[in-house]
C-alpha positions in Angstrom: 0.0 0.0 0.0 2.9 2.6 0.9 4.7 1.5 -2.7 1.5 2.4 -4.1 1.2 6.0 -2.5 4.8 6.5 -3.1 4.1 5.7 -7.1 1.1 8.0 -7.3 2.4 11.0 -4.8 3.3 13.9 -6.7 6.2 15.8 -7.1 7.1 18.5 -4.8 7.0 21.6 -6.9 10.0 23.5 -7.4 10.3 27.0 -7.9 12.2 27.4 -11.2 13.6 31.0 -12.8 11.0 31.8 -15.4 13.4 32.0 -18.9 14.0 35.3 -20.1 12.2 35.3 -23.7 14.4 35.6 -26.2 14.8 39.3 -28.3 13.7 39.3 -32.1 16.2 40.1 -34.5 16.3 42.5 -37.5 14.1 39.9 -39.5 11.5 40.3 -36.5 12.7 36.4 -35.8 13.3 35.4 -32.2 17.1 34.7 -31.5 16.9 30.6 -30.8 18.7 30.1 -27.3 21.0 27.2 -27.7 20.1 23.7 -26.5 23.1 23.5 -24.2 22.3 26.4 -22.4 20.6 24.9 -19.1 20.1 27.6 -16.1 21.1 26.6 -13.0 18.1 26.6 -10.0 18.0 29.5 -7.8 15.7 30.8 -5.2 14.3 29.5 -1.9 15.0 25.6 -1.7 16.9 25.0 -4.6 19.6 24.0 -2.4 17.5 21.2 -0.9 16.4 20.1 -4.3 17.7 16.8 -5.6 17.0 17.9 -9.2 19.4 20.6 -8.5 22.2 18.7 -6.6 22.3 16.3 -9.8 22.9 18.8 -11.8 25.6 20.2 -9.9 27.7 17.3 -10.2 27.6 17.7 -13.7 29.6 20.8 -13.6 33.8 20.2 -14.1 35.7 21.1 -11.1 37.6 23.1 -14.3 36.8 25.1 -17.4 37.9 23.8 -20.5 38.5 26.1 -23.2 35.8 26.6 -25.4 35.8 26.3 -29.1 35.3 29.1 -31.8 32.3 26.8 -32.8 30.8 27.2 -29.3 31.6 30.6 -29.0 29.6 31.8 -31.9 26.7 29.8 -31.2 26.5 31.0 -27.6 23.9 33.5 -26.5 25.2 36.9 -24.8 22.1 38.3 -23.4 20.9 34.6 -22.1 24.2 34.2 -19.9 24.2 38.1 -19.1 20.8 37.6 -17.7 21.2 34.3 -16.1 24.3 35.8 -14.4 25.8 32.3 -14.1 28.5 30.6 -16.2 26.7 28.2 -18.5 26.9 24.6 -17.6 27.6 21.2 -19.1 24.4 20.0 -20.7 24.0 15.9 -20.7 23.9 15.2 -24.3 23.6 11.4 -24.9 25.5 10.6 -21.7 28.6 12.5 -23.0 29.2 16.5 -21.5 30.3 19.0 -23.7 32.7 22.6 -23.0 31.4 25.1 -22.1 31.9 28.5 -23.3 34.2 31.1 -21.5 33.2 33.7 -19.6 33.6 37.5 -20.6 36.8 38.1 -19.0 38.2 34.7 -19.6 36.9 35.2 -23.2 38.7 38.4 -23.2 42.2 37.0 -21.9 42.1 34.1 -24.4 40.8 35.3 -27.3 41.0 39.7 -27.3 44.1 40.4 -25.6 47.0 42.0 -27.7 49.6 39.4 -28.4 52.1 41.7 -26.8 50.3 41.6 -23.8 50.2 37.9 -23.4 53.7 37.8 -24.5 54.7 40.7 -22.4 52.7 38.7 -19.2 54.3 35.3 -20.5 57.8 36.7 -20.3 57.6 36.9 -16.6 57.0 33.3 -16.2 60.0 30.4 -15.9 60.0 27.3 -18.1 57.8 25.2 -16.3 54.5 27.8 -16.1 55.1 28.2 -19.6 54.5 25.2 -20.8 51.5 25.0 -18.3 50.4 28.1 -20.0 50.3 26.9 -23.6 47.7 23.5 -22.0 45.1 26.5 -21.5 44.1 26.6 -25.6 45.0 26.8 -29.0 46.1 30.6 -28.3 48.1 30.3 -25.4 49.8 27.0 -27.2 51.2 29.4 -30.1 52.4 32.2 -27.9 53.7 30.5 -25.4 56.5 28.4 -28.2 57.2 31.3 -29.2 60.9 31.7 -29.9 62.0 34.8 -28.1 60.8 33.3 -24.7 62.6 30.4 -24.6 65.5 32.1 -26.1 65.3 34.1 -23.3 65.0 31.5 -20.7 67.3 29.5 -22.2 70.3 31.9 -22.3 69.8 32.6 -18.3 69.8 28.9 -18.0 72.3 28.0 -20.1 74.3 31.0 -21.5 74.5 29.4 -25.1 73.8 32.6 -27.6 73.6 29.6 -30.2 70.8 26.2 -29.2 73.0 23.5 -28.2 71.8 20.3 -29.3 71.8 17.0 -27.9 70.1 14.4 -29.6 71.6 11.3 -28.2 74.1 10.4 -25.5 78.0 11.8 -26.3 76.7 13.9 -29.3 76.9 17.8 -28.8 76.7 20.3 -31.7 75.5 24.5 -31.9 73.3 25.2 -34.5 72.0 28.1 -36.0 68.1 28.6 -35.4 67.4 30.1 -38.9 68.7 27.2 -40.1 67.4 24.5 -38.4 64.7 22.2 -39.2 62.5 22.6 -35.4 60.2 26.2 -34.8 61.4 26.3 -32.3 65.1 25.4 -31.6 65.7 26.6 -28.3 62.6 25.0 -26.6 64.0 21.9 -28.2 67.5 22.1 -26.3 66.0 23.2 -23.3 64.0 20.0 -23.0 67.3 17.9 -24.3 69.4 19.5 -21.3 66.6 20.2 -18.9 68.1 17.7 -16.3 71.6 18.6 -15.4 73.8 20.3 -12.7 75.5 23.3 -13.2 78.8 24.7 -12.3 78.6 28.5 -11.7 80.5 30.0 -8.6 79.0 32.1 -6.9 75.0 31.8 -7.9 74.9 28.4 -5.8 74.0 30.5 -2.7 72.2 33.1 -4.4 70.1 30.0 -5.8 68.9 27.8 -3.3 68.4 31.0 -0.8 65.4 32.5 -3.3 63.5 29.0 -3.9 60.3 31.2 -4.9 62.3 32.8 -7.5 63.3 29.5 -9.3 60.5 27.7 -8.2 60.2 24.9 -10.7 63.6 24.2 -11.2 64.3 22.4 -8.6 65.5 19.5 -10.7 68.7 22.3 -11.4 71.8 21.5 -9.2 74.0 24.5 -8.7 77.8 23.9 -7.4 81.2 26.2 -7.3 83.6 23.6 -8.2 83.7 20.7 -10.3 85.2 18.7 -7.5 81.6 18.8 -5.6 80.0 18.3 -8.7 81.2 15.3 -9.3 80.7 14.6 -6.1 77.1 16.0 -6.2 76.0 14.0 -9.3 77.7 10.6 -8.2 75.8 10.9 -5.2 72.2 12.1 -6.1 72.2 9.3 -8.5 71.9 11.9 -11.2 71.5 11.8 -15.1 75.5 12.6 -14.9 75.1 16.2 -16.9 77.7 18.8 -15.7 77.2 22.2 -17.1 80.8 24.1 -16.4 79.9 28.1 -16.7 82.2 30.6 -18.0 85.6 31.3 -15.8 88.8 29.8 -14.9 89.1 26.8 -12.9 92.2 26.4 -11.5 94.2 23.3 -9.7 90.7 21.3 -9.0 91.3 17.3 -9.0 89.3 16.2 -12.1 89.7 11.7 -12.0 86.9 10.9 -13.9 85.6 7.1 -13.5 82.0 6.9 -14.1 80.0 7.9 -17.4 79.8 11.3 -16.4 79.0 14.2 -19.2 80.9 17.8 -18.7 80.2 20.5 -21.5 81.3 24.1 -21.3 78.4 26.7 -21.1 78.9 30.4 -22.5 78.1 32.6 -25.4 79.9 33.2 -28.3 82.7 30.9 -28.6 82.3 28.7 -25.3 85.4 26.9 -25.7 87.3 30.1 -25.1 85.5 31.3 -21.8 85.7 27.9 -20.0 89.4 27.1 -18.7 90.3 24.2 -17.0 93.9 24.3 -16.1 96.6 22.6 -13.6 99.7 23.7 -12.3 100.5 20.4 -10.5 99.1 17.3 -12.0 97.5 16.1 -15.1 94.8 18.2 -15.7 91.8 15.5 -16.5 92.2 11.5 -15.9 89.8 9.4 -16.9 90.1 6.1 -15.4 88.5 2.7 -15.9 85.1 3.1 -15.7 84.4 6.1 -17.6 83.8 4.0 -21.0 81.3 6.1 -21.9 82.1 9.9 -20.1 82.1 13.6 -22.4 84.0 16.4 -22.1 83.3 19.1 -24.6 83.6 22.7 -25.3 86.2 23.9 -23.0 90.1 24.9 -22.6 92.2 22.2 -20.9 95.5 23.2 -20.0 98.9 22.1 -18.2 100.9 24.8 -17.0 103.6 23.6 -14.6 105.2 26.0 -11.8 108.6 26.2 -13.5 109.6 28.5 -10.6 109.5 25.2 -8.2 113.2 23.5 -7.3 112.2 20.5 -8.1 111.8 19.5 -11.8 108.3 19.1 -12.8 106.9 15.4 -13.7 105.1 14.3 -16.6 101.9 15.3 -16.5 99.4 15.8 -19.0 96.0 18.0 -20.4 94.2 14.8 -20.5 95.8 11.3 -19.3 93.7 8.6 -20.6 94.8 5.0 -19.3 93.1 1.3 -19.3 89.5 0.7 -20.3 88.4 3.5 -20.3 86.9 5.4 -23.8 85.4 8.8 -23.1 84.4 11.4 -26.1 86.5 14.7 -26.2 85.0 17.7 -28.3 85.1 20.9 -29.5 87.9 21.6 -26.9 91.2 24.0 -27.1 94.1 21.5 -25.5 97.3 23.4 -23.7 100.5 22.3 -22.5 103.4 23.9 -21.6 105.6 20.8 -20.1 108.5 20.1 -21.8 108.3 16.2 -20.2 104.6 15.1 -21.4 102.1 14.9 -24.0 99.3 17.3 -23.8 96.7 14.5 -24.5 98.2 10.8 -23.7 96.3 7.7 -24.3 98.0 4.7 -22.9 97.2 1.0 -22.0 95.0 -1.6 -23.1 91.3 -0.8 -23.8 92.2 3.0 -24.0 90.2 3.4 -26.8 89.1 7.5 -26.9 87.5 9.4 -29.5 88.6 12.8 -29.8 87.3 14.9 -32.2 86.8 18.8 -33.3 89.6 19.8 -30.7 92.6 21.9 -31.3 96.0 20.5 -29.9 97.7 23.5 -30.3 101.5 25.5 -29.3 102.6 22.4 -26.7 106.0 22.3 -25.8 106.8 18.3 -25.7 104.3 16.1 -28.0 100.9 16.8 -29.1 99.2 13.4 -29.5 100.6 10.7 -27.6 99.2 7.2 -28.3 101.4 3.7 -26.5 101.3 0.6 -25.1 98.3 -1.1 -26.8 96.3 2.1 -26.7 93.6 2.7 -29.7 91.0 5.3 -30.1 89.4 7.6 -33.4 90.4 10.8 -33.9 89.2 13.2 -36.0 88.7 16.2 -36.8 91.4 18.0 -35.3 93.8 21.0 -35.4 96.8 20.1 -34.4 99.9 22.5 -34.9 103.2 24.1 -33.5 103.9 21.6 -31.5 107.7 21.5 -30.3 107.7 17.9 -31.3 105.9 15.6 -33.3 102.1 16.9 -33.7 101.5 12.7 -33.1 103.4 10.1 -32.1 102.4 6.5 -32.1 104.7 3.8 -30.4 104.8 0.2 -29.0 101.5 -1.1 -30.9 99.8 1.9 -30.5 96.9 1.6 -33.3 94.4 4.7 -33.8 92.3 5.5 -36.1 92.9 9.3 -37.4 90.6 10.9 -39.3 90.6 14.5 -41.5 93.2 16.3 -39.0 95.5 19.2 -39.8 99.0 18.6 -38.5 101.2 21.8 -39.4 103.4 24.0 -38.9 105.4 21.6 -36.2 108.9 22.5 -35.0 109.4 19.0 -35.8 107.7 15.9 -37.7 104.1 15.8 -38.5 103.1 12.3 -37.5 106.0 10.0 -36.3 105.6 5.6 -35.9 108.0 4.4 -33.9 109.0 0.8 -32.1 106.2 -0.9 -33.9 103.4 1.6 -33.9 101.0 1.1 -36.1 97.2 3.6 -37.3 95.4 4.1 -39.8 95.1 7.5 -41.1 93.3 9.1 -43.8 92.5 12.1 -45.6 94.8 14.4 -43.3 96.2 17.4 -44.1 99.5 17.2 -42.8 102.2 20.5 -44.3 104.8 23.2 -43.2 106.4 20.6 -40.3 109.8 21.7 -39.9 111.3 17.6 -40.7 109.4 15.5 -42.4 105.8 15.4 -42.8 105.5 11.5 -42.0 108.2 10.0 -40.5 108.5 6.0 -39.7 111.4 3.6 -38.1 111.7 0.6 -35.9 109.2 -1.7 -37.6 106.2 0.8 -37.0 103.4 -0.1 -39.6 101.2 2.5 -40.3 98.4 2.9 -43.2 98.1 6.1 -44.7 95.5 6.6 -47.5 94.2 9.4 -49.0 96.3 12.4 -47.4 97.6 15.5 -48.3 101.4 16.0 -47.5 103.2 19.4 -48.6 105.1 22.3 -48.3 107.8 20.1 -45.7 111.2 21.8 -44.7 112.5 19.0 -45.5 110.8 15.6 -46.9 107.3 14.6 -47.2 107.8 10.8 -46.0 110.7 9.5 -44.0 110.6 5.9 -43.9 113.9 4.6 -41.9 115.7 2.3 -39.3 113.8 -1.0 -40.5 110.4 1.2 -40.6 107.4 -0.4 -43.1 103.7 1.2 -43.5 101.8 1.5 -46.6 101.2 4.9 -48.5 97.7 4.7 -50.7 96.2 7.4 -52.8 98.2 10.4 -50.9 99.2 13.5 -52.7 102.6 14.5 -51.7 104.0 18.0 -53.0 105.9 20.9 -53.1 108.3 19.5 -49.8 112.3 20.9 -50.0 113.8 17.9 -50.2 112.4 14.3 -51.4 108.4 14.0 -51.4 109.0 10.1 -50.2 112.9 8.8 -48.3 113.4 5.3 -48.0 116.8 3.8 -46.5 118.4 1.6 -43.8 116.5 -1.7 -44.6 112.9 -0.2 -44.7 110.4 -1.5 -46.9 107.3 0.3 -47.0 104.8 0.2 -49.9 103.8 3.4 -51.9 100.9 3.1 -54.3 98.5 5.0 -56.1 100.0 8.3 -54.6 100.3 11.6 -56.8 104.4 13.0 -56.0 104.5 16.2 -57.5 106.4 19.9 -57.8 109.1 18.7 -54.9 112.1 20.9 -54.6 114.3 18.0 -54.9 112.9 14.6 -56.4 110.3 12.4 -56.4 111.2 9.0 -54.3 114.7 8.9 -52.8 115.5 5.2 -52.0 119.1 5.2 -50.3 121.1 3.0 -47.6 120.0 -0.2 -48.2 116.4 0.8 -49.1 113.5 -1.7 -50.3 110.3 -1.1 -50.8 107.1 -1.3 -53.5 106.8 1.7 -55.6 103.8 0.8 -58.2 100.8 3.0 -59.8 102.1 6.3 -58.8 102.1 9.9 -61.0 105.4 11.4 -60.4 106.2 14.9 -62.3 107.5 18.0 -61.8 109.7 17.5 -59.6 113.3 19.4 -59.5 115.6 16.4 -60.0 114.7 12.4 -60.8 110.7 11.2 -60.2 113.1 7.8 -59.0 116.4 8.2 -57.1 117.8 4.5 -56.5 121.3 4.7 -54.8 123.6 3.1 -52.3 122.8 -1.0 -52.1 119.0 -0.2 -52.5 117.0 -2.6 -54.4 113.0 -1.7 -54.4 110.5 -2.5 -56.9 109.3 0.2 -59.0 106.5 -0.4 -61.3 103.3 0.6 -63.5 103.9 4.2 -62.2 103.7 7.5 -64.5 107.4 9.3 -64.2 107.0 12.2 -66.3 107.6 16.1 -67.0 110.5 16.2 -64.1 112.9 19.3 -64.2 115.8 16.3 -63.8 115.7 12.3 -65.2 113.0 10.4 -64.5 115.1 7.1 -62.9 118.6 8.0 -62.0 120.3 4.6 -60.6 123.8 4.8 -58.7 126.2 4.2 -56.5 125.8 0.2 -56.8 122.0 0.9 -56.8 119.9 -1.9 -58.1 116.2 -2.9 -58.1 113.5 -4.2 -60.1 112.2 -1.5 -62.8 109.2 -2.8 -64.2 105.8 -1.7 -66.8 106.3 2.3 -66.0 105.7 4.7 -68.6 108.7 7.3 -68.2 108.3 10.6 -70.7 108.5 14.3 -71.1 111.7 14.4 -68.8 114.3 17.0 -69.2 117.2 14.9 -68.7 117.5 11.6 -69.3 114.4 9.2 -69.2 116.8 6.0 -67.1 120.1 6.7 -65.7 122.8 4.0 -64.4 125.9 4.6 -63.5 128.0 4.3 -60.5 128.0 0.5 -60.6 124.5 0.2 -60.4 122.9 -3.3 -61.7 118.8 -2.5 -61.9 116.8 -4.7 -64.0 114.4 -2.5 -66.3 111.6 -4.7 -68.2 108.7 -3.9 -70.4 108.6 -0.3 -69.9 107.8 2.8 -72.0 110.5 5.5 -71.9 109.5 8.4 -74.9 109.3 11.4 -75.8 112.3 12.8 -73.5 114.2 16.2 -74.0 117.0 14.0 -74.3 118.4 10.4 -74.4 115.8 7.4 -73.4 118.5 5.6 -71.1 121.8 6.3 -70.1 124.2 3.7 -68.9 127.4 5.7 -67.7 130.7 5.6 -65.7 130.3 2.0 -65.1 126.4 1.5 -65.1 125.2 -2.2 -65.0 122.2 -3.9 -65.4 119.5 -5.3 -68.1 117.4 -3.7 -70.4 115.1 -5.7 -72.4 111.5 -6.0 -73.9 111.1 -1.9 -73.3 109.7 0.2 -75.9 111.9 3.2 -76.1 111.0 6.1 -78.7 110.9 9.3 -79.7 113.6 11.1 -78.1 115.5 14.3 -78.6 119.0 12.2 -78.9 119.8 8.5 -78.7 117.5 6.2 -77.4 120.0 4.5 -75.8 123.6 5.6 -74.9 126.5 3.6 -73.1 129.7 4.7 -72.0 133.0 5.2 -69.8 133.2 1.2 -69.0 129.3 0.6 -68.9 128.3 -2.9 -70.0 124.9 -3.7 -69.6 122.5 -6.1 -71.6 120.2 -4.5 -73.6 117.9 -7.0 -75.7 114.2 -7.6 -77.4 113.7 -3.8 -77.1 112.6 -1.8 -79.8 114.3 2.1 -79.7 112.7 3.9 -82.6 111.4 7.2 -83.8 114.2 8.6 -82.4 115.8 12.5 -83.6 119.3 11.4 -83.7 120.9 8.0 -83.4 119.1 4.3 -82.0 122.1 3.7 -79.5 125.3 5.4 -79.3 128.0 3.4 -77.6 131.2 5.6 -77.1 134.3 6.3 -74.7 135.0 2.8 -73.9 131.6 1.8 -73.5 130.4 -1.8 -73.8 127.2 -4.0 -74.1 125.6 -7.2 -74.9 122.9 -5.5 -77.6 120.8 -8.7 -78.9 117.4 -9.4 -80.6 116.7 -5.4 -80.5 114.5 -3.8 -83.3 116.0 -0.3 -84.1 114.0 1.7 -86.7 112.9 4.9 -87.9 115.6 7.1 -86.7 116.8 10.1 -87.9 120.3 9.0 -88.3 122.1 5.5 -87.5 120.6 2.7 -85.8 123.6 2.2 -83.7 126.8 4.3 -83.6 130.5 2.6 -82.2 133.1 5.2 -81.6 136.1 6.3 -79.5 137.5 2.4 -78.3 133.9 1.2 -77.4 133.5 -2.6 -77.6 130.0 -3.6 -77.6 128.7 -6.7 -78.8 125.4 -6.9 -81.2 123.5 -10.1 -82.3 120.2 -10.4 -84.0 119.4 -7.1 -84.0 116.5 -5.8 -86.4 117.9 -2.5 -88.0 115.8 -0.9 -90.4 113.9 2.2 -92.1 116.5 4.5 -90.8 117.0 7.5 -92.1 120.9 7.1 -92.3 123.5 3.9 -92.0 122.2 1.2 -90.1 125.0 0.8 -88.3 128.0 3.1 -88.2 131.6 2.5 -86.6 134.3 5.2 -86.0 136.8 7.1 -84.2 138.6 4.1 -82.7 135.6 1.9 -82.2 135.3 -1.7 -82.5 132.6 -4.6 -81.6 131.6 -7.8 -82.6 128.5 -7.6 -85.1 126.3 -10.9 -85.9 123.8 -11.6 -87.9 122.1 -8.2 -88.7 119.2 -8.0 -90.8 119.9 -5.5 -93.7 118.6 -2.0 -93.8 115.8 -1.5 -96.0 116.2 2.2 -97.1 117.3 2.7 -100.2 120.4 4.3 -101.0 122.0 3.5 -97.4 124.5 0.9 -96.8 123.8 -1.6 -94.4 127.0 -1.6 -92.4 129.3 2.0 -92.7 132.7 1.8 -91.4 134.5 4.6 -90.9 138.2 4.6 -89.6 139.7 7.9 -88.4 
């Protein structure tokens, strides 16, 4: 009986706001009221009524921004009159915004940008990015570049974004330029977590907490020692940020995966100094596989004033296991007793790159024991002795540097050092550009080695290492030396313009000399002298200021498939007891004789094409008695082969034609020997014997010109 009551009982009537009726438009239509637009109860009771508290839940504890769609549709004079903000309405169990009120209206949407940008300038990084949640508006102005520039050079003091895209990979970019709208808000969120080294703001930081409220992940220090310390301890991301100034005597041992990058305008490298007067200045130890130091000065300067001499002590001392990233820094020394950058050890494997190794007084680049590493990259100059060495299986990798202007050598392998290096730029050292001895092993492909005081490669003392693809030029003495028992290889190299010549094999020299382009060089492309037997073969020896081959004092070798032309002098000299062995080559078109055996000059000559020169083809003289067979010496403006002044030779199975007088001339108490030669077409005697000179002729095929007697004998 009560459920029945209860289903018939009324309702208890509610006082409800009567709507305010609508006002006609223009057209004399009434304005339609939207059908979200609900009016909240009011009056006596509607606080009691449960019709009312529903609807109250419906409303959002927040305000969402509206949309221009809502906005337009909304009614002004309903929600004046109402004098309430208008509610969610329940549309198919889903709520929907609701529009803004006037003055929130007016801040979001009619507000001068300069306003909001002027208001948005006063907020740190964190309310900014809050800001731009509120809509579409406040999301545009609040990326806007100039702001985050701003906060970004208090934070940071970069004048360029410094980006960081992936873990031991720093590089400045130019905004205009770069691919994001917004560069700066991108390298503020890449270094947003990191401690900063800044004396002097620590205190003024942490004592004004409402100031930098919201950067509370920021760690502030004065030294680097404590922010080591700091970082290792808070269990941080491991980013140090090392402000502009000069950081003197602090104990850097590095041995956990720690990043540490310079931070100040312009160039930050030159407003962040890290120096030592008493130890090395950075050591990484093991541990620190994977630790960054960038954009800084590092240097070593020693108290020279102390008594007691100074130890060897280094910019950066880099030992076992351990493989940290340097970059973009300016390296210092001024010890006279150590490297400014030493790498030492097994597993020191370091990859330094962009930095500048610069005015040292000892060694540059010092890589021993084991040690590897890449380097790339880097400026590397007036060093007081070698720009690099490399020693006692040493084994880098060394990429696009410019070693120059040394006081000494360039790059110098020594006691089995070994490296790869490629496309350097290595000139102006005061020795040689390259220098190699005591069974170092380098590989050097593709580099650029010039303008030497003295040679461009010095390979000595048992030394090896093979020369690809380099271009070696305009060095005062020899672009390549070779002597005391080294045997390197050097192929595919371009040895140019030198002051002296070309390839200087002395004292015992070997070595592989194939596929090079030798020319213009002041004296011979090939100097072979002194016990030295390297093979020398396919290369281009051509347009030299000298010979192209000069072989002597007992120098010997293996002279094989070269094409030798355009010299000034002679194409081949031997003399001096020299024995080489020249086969199959092409020797033309020289400013003077093809090959020149002289003052007791050895050896064999055979299957060569020789042509076209300004005199003989081929001359022997003063006691010279080498074997010279199956070549063929034509075309040539004077005689085939001249043998004179007590010359000698075994000539056999030769084809001599086409020259402009006889194919071989005998004179002045020369005794050669000739056997199945092939003399013919020339445009004088075939063979013609005077002034003293004698020789055994066999079997000579008869001279086909007309008019011209085979054999002309003329005694004096």
């Amino acid at each position: 009986m009560n459920s029945v009551r209860a289903a018939n009982r009324r309702p208890r009537r509610v006082s409800r706001p009567r709507p305010v009726q609508p006002e006609r438009n223009n057209a004399g239509e009434r304005d339609e009221v939207p059908a979200d637009m609900v009016a909240e109860e009011s009056g006596p009771g509607a606080q009691n009524s449960p019709y009312q508290l529903r609807r109250k839940t419906l409303v959002p504890k927040r305000t969402a921004c509206p949309t221009k769609s809502s906005m337009e549709g909304a009614s002004t004079s309903t929600t004046e009159n109402f004098g309430h903000r208008a509610k969610r309405a329940r549309v198919s169990g889903k709520s929907q915004d609701l529009p803004a009120a006037p003055a929130e209206q007016y801040l979001q949407e009619k507000l001068p940008d300069e306003v909001v940008l002027k208001i948005f300038s006063y907020l740190l990084e964190q309310d900014l990015c809050r800001a731009a949640c509120v809509c579409k508006r406040f999301s545009e102005l609040a990326n806007d570049p100039i702001l985050w520039k701003r906060l970004y050079m208090e934070v940071f003091e970069y004048t360029r974004p410094m980006m960081h895209p992936e873990p031991g990979k720093f590089f400045q970019i130019n905004p205009e330029e770069y691919e994001h709208p917004n560069p700066w808000k991108e390298s503020f969120q890449q270094l947003y977590k990191g401690a900063h080294v800044k004396p002097g703001f620590a205190e003024h930081f942490y004592s004004n907490p409402t100031r930098y409220k919201g950067r509370e992940n920021m760690l502030y220090y004065d030294t680097i020692e404590d922010a080591l310390g700091g970082v290792q301890e808070a269990h941080f991301d491991g980013l140090i940020f090392v402000h502009s100034g000069i950081y003197t005597d602090e104990w850097i041992y590095i041995e956990s995966p720690i990043t540490m990058i310079g931070a100040a305008p312009g160039k930050v490298a030159d407003k962040v100094i890290i120096e030592n007067t008493r130890d090395s200045t950075f050591v990484f130890m093991e541990g620190s596989e994977d630790a960054y130091v960038g954009y800084m000065t590092i240097r070593f300067n020693p108290d020279d004033k102390s008594a007691q001499h100074h130890n060897a002590h280094h910019c950066l001392e880099i030992t076992v296991n351990c493989s940290p990233v340097i970059d973009h820094c300016i390296i210092r020394s001024t010890c006279t007793v150590g490297s400014a950058v030493c790498v030492s050890g097994q597993g020191a494997c370091p990859t330094i790159k962009h930095c500048n190794i610069s005015d040292c007084e000892n060694v540059g680049l010092y890589i021993t024991d084991h040690a590897q590493g890449i380097y790339e990259d880097n400026e590397i100059s007036n060093n007081a002795l070698a720009g690099i060495w490399v020693k006692n299986h040493g084994n880098p990798i060394i990429r696009r540097n410019h070693i120059h202007h040394g006081r000494d050598v360039g790059v110098f392998t020594f006691d089995h050092g070994m490296g790869y290096f490629e496309s350097c730029n290595i000139h102006r050292n005061r020795i040689a550009g390259f220098e190699v001895k005591a069974y170092a092993n380098p590989t050097v492909v593709r580099c650029e080695i010039h303008h030497g005081q003295t040679g461009g490669i010095y390979v000595h003392e048992k030394g090896r290492g093979q020369f690809l693809e380099n271009k070696i030029y305009a060095n005062n003495f020899a672009g390549v030396w070779i002597t005391s028992n080294s045997d390197p290889t050097i192929r595919g190299n371009a040895i140019f313009n030198g002051n002296q010549g070309g390839v200087y094999i002395f004292g015992d020299g070997r070595g592989l000399i194939e596929e090079n382009d030798i020319y213009g060089n002041a004296l011979a492309g090939i100097q072979i002298r002194t016990n030295s037997c390297p093979i020398v073969r396919h290369n281009k020896i051509h347009d030299g200021q000298h010979g192209g081959i000069y072989v002597h004092e007992k120098g010997q070798g293996v002279i094989e498939e070269n094409e030798v032309y355009s010299n000034t002098l002679a194409g081949v000299w031997v003399t001096t007891g020299s024995t080489p062995v020249l086969r199959r080559n092409r020797i033309h078109s020289g400013k003077q004789v093809g090959v020149y055996f002289y003052d007791n000059g050895h050896g064999i000559l055979e299957d060569n094409d020789i042509y076209n020169h300004m005199y003989s083809g081929v001359q022997i003289r003063t006691g010279s008695n080498p074997k010279i067979r199956r070549n063929k010496i034509w075309g040539g403006q004077n005689g085939g082969i001249l043998v004179y002044n007590s010359g000698l030779g075994y000539i056999e199975d030769n084809e001599i034609f086409d020259n402009a007088m006889a194919g071989v001339w005998i004179k002045t108490d020369s005794n050669p020997t000739l056997r199945r030669n092939k003399i013919h077409d020339g445009r004088d005697g075939g063979i013609c014997i005077f002034n003293g000179g004698r020789g055994i002729v066999l079997i000579v095929q008869k001279n086909h010109t007309s008019g011209q007697n085979h054999l002309c004998i003329i005694r004096s």
